[in-house]
TORFIMI-56323 format. One record per residue (C-alpha): residue number from 1; residue in one letter; x, y, z. Coordinates in Angstrom, 1 decimal. Example, Ala and Ser with C-alpha at 12.3 -4.5 7.8 and 13.67 -1.06 7.14 Angstrom:
2
PT  num  residu      c1      c2      c3
PT    1       a    12.3    -4.5     7.8
PT    2       s    13.7    -1.1     7.1
% end
This chain:
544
PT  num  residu      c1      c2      c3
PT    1       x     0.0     0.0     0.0
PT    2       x     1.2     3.6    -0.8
PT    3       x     2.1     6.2     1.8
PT    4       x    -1.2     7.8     0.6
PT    5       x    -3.6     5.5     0.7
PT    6       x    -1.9     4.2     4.2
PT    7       x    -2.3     7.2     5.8
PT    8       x    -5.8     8.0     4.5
PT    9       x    -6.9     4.9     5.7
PT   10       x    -5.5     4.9     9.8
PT   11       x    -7.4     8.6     9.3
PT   12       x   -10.4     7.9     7.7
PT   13       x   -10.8     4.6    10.1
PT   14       x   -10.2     6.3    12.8
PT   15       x   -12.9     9.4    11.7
PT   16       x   -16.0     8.4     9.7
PT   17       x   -18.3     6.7    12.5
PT   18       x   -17.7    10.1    14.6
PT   19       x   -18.1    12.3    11.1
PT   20       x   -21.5    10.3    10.6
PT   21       x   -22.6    10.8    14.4
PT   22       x   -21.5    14.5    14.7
PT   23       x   -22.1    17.8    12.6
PT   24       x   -19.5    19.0    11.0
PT   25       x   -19.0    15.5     9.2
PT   26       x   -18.1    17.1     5.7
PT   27       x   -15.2    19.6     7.6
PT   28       x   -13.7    16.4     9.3
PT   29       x   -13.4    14.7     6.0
PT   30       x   -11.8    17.5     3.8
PT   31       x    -9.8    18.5     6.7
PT   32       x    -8.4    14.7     7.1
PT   33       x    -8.2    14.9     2.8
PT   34       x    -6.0    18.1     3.1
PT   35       x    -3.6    16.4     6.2
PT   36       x    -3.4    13.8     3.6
PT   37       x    -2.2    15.7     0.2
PT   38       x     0.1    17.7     2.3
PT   39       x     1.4    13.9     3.8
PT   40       x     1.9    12.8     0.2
PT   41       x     4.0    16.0    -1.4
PT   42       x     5.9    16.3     1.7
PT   43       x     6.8    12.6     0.6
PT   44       x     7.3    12.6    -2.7
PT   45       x     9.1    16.2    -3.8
PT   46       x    10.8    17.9    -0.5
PT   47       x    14.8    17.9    -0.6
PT   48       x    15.6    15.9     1.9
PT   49       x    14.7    12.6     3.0
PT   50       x    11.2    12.6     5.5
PT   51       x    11.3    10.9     8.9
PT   52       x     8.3     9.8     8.9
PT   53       x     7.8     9.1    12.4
PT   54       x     9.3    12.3    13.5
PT   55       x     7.3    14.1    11.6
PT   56       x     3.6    12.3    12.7
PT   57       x     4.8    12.8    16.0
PT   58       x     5.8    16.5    15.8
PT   59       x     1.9    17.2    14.0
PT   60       x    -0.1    15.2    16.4
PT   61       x     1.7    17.1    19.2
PT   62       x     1.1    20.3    17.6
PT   63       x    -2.5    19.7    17.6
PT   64       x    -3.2    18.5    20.3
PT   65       x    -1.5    21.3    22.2
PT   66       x    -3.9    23.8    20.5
PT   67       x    -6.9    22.0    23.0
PT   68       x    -5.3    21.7    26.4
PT   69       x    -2.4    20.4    28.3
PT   70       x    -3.9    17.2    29.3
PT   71       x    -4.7    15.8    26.0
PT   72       x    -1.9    13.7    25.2
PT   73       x    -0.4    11.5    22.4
PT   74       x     1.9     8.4    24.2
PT   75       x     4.1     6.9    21.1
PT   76       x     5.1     3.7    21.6
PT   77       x     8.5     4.5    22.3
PT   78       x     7.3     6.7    25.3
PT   79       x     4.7     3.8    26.8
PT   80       x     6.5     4.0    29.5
PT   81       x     5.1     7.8    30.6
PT   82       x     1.9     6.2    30.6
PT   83       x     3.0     3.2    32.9
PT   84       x     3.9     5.8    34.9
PT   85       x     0.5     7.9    35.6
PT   86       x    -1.6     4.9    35.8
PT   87       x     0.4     2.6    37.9
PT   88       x     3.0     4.4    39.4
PT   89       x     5.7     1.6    37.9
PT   90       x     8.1     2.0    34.6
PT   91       x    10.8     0.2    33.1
PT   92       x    13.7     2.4    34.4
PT   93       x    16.2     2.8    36.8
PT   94       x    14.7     4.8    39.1
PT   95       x    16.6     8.0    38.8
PT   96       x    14.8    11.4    38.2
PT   97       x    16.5    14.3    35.9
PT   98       x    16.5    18.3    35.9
PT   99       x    18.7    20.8    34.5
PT  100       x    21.1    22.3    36.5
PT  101       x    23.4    25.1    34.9
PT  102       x    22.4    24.3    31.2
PT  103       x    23.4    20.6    31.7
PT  104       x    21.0    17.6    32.3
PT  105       x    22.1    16.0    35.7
PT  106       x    20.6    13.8    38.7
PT  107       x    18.5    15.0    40.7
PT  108       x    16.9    12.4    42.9
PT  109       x    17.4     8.7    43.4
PT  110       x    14.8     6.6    44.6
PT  111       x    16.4     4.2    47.4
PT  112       x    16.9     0.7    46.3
PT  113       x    17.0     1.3    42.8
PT  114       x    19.0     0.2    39.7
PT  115       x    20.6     3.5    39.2
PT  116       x    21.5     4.0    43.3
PT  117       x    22.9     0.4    44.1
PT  118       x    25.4     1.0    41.0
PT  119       x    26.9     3.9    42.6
PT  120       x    25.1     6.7    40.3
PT  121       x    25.2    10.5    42.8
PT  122       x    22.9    13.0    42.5
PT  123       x    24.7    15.8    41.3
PT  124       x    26.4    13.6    38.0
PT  125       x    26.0    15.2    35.2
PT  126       x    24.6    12.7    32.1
PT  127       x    27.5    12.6    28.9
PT  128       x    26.0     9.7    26.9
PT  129       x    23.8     6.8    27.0
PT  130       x    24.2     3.4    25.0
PT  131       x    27.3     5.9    22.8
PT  132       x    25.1     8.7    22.1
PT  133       x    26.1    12.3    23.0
PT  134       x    23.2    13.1    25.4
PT  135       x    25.4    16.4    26.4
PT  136       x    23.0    19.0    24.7
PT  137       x    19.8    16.9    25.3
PT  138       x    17.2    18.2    27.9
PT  139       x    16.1    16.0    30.7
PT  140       x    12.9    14.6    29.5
PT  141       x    15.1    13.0    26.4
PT  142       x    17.5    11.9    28.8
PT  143       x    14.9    10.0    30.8
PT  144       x    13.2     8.9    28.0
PT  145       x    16.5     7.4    27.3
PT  146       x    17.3     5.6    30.3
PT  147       x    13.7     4.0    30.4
PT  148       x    13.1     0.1    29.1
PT  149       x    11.9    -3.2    29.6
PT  150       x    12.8    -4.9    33.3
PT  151       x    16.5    -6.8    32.6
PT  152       x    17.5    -4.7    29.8
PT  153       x    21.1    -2.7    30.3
PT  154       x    21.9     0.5    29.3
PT  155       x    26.0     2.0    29.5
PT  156       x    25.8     5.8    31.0
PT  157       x    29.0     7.9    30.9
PT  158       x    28.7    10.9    33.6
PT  159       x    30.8    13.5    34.8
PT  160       x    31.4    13.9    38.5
PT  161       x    33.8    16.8    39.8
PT  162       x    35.2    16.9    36.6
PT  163       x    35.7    13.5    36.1
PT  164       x    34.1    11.0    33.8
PT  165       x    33.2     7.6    35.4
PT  166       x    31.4     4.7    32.7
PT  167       x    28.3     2.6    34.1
PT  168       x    26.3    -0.5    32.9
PT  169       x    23.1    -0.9    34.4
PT  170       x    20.4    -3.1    34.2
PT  171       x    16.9    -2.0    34.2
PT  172       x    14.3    -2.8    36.8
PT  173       x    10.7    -2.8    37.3
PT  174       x    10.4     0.9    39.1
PT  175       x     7.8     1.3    41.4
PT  176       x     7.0     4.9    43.1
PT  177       x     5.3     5.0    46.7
PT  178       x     1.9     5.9    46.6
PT  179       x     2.1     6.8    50.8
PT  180       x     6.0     8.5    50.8
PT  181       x     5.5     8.4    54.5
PT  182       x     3.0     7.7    57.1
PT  183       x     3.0     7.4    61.3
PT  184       x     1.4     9.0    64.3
PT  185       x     2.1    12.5    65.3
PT  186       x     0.8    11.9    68.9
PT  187       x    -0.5     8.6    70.6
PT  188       x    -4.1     9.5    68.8
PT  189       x    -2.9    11.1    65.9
PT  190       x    -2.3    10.3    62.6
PT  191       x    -0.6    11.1    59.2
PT  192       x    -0.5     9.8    55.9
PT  193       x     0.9    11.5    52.9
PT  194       x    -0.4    10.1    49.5
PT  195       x     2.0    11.3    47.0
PT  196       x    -0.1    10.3    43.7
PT  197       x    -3.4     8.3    42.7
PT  198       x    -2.7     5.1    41.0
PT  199       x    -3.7     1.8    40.5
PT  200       x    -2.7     0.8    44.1
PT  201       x    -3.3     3.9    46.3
PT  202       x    -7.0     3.5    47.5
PT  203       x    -5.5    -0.4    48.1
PT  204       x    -2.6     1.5    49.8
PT  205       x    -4.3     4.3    51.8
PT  206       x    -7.0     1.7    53.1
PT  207       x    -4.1    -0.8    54.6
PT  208       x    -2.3     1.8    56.6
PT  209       x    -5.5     3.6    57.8
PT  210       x    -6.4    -0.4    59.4
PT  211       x    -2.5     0.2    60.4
PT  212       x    -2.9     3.2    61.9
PT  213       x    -6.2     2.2    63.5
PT  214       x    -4.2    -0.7    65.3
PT  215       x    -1.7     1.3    67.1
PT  216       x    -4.2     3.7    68.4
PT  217       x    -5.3     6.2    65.9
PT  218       x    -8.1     8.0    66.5
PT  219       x    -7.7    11.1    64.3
PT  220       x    -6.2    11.9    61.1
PT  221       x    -4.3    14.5    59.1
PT  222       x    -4.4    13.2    55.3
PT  223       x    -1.2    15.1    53.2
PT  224       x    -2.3    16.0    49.5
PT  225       x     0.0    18.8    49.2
PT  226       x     2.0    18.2    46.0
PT  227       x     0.0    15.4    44.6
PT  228       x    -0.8    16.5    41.4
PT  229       x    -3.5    13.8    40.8
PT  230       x    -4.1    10.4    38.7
PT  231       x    -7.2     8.1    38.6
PT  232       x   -10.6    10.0    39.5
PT  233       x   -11.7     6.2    40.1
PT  234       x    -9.0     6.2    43.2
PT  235       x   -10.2     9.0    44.1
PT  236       x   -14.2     8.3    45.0
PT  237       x   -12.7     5.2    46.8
PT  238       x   -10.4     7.0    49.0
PT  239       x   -13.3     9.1    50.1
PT  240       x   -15.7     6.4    51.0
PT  241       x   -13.4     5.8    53.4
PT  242       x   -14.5     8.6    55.3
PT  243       x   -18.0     8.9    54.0
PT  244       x   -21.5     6.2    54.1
PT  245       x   -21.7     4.3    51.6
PT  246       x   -23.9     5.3    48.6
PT  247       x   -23.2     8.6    48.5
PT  248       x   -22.3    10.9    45.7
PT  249       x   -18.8    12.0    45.8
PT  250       x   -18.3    13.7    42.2
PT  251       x   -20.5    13.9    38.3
PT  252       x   -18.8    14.2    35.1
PT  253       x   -20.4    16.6    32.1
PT  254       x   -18.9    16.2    28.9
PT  255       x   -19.9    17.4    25.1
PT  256       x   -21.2    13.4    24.8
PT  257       x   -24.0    12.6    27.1
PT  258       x   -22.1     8.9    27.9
PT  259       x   -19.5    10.9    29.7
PT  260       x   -22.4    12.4    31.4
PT  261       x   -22.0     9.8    35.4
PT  262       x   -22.4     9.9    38.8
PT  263       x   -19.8     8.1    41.0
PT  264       x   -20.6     7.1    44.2
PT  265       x   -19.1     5.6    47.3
PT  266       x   -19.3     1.6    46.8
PT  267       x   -18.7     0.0    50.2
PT  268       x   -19.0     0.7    54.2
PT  269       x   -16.4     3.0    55.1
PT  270       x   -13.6     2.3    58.0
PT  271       x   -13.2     5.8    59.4
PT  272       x   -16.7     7.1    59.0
PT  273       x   -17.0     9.4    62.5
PT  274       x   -12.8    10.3    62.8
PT  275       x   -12.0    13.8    63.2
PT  276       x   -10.4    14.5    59.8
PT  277       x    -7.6    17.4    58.4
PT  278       x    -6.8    17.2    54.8
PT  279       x    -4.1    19.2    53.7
PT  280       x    -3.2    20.6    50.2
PT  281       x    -1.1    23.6    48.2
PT  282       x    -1.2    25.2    45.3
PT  283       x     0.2    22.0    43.7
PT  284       x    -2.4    19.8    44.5
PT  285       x    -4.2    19.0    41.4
PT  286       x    -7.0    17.0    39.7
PT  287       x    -8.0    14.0    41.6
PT  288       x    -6.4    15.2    45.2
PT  289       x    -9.2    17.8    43.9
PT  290       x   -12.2    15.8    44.1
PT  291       x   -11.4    14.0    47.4
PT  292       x   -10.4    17.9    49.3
PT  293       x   -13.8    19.3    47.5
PT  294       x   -16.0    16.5    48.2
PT  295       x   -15.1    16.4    52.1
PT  296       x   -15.1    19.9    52.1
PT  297       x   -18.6    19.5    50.7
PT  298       x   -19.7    16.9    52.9
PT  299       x   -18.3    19.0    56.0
PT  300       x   -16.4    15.8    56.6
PT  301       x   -13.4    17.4    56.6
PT  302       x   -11.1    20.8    57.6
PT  303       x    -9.5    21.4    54.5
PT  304       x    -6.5    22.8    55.8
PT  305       x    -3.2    24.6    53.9
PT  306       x    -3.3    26.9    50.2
PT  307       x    -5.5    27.0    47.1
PT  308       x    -5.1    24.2    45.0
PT  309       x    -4.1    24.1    41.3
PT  310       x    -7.9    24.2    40.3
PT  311       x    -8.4    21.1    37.4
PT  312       x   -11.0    20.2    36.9
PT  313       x   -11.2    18.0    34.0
PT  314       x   -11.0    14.7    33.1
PT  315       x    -9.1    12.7    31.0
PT  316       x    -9.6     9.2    29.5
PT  317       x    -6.9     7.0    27.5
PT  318       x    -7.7     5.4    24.4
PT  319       x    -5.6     2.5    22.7
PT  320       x    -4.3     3.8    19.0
PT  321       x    -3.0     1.5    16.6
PT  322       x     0.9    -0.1    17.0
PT  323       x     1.0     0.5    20.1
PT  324       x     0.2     4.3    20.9
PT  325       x    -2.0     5.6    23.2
PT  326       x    -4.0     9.0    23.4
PT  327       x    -4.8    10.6    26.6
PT  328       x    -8.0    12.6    25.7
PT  329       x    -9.9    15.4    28.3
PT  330       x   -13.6    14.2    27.9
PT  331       x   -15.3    16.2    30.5
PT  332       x   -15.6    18.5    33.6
PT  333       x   -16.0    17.3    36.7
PT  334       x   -18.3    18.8    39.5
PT  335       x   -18.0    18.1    43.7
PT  336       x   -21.0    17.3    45.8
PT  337       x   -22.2    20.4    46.0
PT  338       x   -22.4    21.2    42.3
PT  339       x   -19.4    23.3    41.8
PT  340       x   -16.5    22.8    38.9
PT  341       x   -12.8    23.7    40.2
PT  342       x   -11.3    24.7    36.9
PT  343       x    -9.4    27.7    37.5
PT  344       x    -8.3    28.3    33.4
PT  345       x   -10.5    28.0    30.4
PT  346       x    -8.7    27.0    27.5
PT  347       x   -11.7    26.4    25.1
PT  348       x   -12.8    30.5    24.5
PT  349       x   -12.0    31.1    20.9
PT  350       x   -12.0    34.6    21.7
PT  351       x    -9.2    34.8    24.7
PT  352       x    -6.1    34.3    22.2
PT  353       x    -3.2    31.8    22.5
PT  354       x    -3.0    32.1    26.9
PT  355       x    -5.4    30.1    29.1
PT  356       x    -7.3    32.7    31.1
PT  357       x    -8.8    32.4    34.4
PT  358       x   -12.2    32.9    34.6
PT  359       x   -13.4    36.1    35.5
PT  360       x   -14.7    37.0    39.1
PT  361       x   -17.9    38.2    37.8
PT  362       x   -18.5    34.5    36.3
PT  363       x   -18.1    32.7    39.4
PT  364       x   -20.6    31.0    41.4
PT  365       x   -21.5    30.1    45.0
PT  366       x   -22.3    27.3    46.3
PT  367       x   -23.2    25.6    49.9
PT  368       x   -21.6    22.5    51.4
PT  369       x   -24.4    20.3    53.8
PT  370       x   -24.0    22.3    56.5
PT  371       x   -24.7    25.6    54.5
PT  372       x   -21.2    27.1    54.1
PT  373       x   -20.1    28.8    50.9
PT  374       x   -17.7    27.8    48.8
PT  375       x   -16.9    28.9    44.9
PT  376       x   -16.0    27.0    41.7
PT  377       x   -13.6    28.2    39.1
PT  378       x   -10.4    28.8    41.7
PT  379       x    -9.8    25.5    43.0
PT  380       x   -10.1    24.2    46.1
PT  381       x   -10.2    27.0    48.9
PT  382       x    -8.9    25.8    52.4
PT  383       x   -11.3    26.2    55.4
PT  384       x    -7.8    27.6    56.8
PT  385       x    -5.4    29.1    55.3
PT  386       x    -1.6    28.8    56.2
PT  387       x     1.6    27.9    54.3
PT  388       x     4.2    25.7    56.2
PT  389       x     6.8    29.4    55.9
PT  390       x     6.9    32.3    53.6
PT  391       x    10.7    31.5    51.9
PT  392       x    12.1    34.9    52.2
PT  393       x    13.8    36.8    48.6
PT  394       x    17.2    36.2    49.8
PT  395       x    17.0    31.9    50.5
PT  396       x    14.6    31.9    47.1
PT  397       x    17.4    33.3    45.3
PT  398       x    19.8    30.5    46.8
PT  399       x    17.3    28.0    45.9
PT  400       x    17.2    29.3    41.9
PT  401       x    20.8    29.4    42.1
PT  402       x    21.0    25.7    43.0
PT  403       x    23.5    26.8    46.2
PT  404       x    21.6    24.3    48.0
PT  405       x    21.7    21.6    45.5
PT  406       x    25.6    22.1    45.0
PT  407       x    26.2    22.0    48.4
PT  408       x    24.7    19.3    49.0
PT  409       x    26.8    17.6    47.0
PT  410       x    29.9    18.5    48.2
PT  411       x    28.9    17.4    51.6
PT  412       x    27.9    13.9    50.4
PT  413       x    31.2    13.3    48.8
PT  414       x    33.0    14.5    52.2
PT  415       x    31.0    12.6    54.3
PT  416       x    30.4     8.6    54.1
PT  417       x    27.7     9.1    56.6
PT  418       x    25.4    11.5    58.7
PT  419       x    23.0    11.1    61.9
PT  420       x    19.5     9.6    61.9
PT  421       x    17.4    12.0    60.5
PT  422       x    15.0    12.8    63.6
PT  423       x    19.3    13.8    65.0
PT  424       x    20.7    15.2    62.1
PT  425       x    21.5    19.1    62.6
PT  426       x    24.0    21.3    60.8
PT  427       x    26.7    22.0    62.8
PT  428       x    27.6    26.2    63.2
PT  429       x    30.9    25.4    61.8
PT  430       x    29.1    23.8    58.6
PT  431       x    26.7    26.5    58.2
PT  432       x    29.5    29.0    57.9
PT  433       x    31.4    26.8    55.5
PT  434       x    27.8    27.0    53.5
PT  435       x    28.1    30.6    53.4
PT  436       x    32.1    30.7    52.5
PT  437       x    30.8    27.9    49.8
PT  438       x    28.4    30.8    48.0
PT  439       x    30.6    33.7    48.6
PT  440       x    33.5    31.5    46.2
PT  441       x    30.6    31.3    43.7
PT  442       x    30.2    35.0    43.6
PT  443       x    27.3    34.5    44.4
PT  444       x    24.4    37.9    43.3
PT  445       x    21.6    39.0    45.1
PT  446       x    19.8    42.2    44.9
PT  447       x    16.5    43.3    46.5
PT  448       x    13.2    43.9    44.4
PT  449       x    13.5    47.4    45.6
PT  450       x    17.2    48.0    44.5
PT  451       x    16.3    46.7    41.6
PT  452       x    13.5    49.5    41.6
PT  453       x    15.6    51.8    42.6
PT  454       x    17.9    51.4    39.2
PT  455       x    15.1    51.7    37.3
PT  456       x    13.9    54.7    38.8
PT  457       x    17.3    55.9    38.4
PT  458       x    17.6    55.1    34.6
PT  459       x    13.9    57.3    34.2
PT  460       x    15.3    59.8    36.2
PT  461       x    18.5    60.1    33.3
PT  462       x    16.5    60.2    30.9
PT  463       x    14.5    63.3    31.8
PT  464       x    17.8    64.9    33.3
PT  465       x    16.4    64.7    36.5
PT  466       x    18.8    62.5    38.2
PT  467       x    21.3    65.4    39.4
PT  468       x    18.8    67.7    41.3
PT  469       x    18.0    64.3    43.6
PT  470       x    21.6    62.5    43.2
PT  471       x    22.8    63.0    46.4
PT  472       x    19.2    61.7    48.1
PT  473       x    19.1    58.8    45.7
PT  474       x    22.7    57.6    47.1
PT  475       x    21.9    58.1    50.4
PT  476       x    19.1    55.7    50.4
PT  477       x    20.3    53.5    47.6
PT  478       x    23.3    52.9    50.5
PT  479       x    21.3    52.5    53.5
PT  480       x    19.2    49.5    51.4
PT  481       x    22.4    48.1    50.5
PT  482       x    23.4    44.8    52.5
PT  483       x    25.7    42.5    52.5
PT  484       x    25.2    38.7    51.8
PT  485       x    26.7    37.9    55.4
PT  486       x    23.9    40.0    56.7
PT  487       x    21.0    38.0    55.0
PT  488       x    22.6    34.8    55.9
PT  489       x    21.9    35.9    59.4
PT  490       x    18.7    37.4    58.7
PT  491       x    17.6    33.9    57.6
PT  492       x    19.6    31.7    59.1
PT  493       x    17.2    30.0    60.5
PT  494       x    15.0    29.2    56.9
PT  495       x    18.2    28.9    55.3
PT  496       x    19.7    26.0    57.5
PT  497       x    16.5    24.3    57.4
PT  498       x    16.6    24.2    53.7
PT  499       x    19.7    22.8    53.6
PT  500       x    19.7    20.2    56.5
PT  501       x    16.5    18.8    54.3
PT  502       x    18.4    18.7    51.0
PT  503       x    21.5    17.5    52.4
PT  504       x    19.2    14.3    54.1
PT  505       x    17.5    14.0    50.8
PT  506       x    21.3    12.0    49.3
PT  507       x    21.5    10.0    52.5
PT  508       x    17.8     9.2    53.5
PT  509       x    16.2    10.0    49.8
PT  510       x    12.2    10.8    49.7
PT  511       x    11.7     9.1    52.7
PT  512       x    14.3    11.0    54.4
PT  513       x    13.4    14.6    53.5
PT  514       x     9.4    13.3    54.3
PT  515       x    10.3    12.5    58.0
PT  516       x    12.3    15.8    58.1
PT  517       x     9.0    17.5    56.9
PT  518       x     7.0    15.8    59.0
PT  519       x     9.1    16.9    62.5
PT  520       x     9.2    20.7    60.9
PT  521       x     5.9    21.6    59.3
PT  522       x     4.1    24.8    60.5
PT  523       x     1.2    22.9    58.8
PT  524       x     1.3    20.0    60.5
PT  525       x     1.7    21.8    64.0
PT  526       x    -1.6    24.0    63.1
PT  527       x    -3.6    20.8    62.0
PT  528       x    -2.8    18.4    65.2
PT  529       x    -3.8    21.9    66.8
PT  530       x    -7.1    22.0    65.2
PT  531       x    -7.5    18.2    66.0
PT  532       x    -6.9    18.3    69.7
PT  533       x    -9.8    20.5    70.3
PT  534       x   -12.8    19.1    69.2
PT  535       x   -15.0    23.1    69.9
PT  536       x   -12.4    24.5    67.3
PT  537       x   -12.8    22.0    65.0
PT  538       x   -16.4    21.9    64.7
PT  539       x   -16.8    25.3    64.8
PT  540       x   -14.8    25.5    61.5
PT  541       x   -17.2    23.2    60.0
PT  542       x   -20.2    24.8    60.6
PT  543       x   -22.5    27.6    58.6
PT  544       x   -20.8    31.5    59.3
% end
């Protein structure tokens, strides 16, 4: 079969029982005929030689980031991302990537993996993988690259202080916590952090909530923050946990009335009555969005923390041909109490190319069973508001300019070993090698108003007005000024907490940095306060 008649036919499959069932039939088909002729020429007259699956890929991408970020193409080659969000488990080595300085390098290892029992660091820097010069590649290629069936082996060259060191790994079956930590705060108290919704997290949550249960639990503070979603499905089980069964815990509305369902709570919960705190950030997404909203709703729960990410959509996979996949946003979702989270509409022909959130004068109110109010279109607003700390300008700035990171790993490579992590403390004589470590750097900061200043400054030239107010202008500019050595003190207290927790991250990985969380969250402190008294806690649920 020719190129033409191959391609018009995985289309034209693919498109004539929708063109038939929808309006528009006679646009889909001349639009599909066009894709086509344009296929063919490419093929048979430009100068150079057409990779062909380069190419498909590049134009289904294209497209399908004109509708959203959510609808998704999965190649076969990249099965493995979608492994990933379902199931929490991929061919790999268990190694995450980021960009550090312009090159690609390690920047977490998950503890008894492939890549950390080899002896792979975070802080190496990726050269090549199976030959190829992966130098100039960006980290999702790089991680693309190191993914692959369980007992394959892949030969990484890094660079680590200077020096290049050669590995052969073999690949493993990777699998990703779905609870990065749980435990009890008090003797009553409990915490779990659920880190993503998979396959196995209702399964997982449920087990250490018996757990829990056993060793004395009778209240609970339930972590979203950071969990950017998965599987609505895991979701509405997770919440009949805390809820009778039978009831509704979110509907789906979509353009086709099939997408149009009601899911509700399927069996007899096992914490029905426990005072509950769920927490969540602005990086709690999606499905952590349905469980917050419909407690919240429900008055089941104090929602506790920052406005999450506000998505409300949903997304269903459909199996392609050879192997591919497309992830494909189907509907909106709505909470209990009738009210859709979506903070950005990306589906108004008339906003342009940006995503715009929708307007204050377009959102609604609604009221949860007890007759509070709470609004759609902005996320998930907690019943109290509080971030774990504000990170001041000056430990931001260290944090952008990977100080932390680089640090971090000097320090592993000096020492073998550190104290547990509930002991582990930064020593004064460390923390002022920290700040002799930034100050070889040449490290820059400057203020937000200095940097105001300068442009007031530069107006002020323009309009030859800088002269009548010089001396004034230098006077403040100077009393502004400060040295590094005086924010390090300023913040000393922020800044060693950031880099205690960074430094236990290469000893103690996730799990570590988790348990170092857990013994230092504002958060946490403010929820087991809410908890241990039952008036406050009810009072927050009630109508204002």
């Amino acid at each position: 079969m020719c190129l033409k008649n191959l391609v018009l036919c995985v289309f034209l499959t693919f498109s004539l029982g929708v063109a038939k069932a929808q309006s528009g039939g006679f646009e889909v088909l001349k639009n599909l005929e066009l894709i086509d002729q344009i296929y063919e020429y490419l093929d048979l007259y430009f100068v150079d030689e057409i990779a062909h699956g380069k190419l498909s890929k590049t134009a289904i991408d294209a497209m399908l980031k004109e509708l959203d970020p959510y609808t998704v193409y999965f190649h076969e080659a990249n099965i493995e991302d979608y492994r990933l969000m379902t199931t929490g488990q991929y061919g790999g080595l268990g190694a995450t990537m980021g960009t550090i300085e312009g090159a690609t390098c390690l920047t977490e290892l998950y503890e008894g993996s492939p890549a950390q029992k080899s002896g792979l660091l975070v802080g190496d820097k990726i050269v090549r993988i199976d030959n190829k010069n992966f130098i100039h590649k960006n980290a999702d290629e790089v991680s693309n690259a190191m993914k692959g069936p369980k007992g394959t082996k892949v030969f990484i060259e890094i660079e680590r202080s200077g020096k290049p060191m050669n590995f052969t790994i073999t690949r493993d079956e990777i699998k990703i916590p779905d609870i990065p930590f749980a435990g009890l705060i008090d003797a009553r108290t409990g915490y779990i952090s659920l880190s993503s919704f998979t396959q196995t997290s209702s399964e997982e949550v449920k087990k250490t909530l018996l757990e829990l249960q056993g060793k004395g639990m009778e209240k609970l503070v339930f972590d979203l923050r950071g969990n950017g979603g998965g599987l609505l499905m895991e979701a509405v089980k997770i919440v009949g946990f805390f809820v009778p069964k039978g009831q509704v815990v979110v509907s789906t509305k979509g353009r086709s009335k099939q997408e149009n369902m009601m899911y509700t709570t399927q069996e007899n919960p096992v914490a029905e009555t426990m005072p509950l705190v769920v927490l969540i950030d602005e990086n709690s997404a999606s499905a952590s969005e349905i469980v917050a909203g419909a407690l919240q709703d429900l008055d089941r729960a104090v929602v506790l923390g920052t406005t999450s990410y506000g998505k409300g959509l949903v997304q269903r996979v459909f199996d392609l041909k050879y192997g591919s996949k497309i992830k494909l946003t189907i509907a909106k979702y709505y909470t209990p109490s009738g009210r859709c989270v979506q903070r950005l509409e990306y589906y108004d022909n008339q906003s342009g190319n940006s995503p715009k959130e929708i307007p204050d004068s377009l959102l609604k109110q609604f009221k949860t069973k007890n007759g509070r109010t709470v609004i759609d279109g902005r996320g998930i607003e907690p019943d109290v508001e509080i971030k774990d700390s504000i990170v001041e300008a000056f430990t931001q700035a260290l944090v952008s300019n990977n100080m932390f990171f680089h640090y971090a790993t000097r320090f592993h490579g000096a020492h073998p070993s550190i104290d547990s992590v509930p002991n582990f403390e930064l020593s004064n004589e460390d923390y002022t090698d920290f700040q002799s470590f930034v100050n070889a750097k040449n490290f820059q900061f400057q203020t937000k108003e200095l940097a105001l200043m300068e442009k007031i400054k530069k107006e002020l030239e323009k309009s030859n007005e800088y002269n009548e107010v010089a001396k004034s202008y230098e006077v403040l500019y100077h009393q502004l000024q400060k040295p590094v050595s005086w924010y390090f003190e300023r913040e000393k207290t922020q800044i060693k907490s950031e880099l205690e927790r960074e430094i236990i991250g290469r000893y103690y990985f996730h799990k570590g940095q988790s348990k170092y969380d857990f013994q230092h969250s504002n958060v946490l402190k403010k929820a087991q306060f809410i908890l241990s008294n039952p008036s406050e806690y009810k009072s927050i649920l009630q109508k204002k």
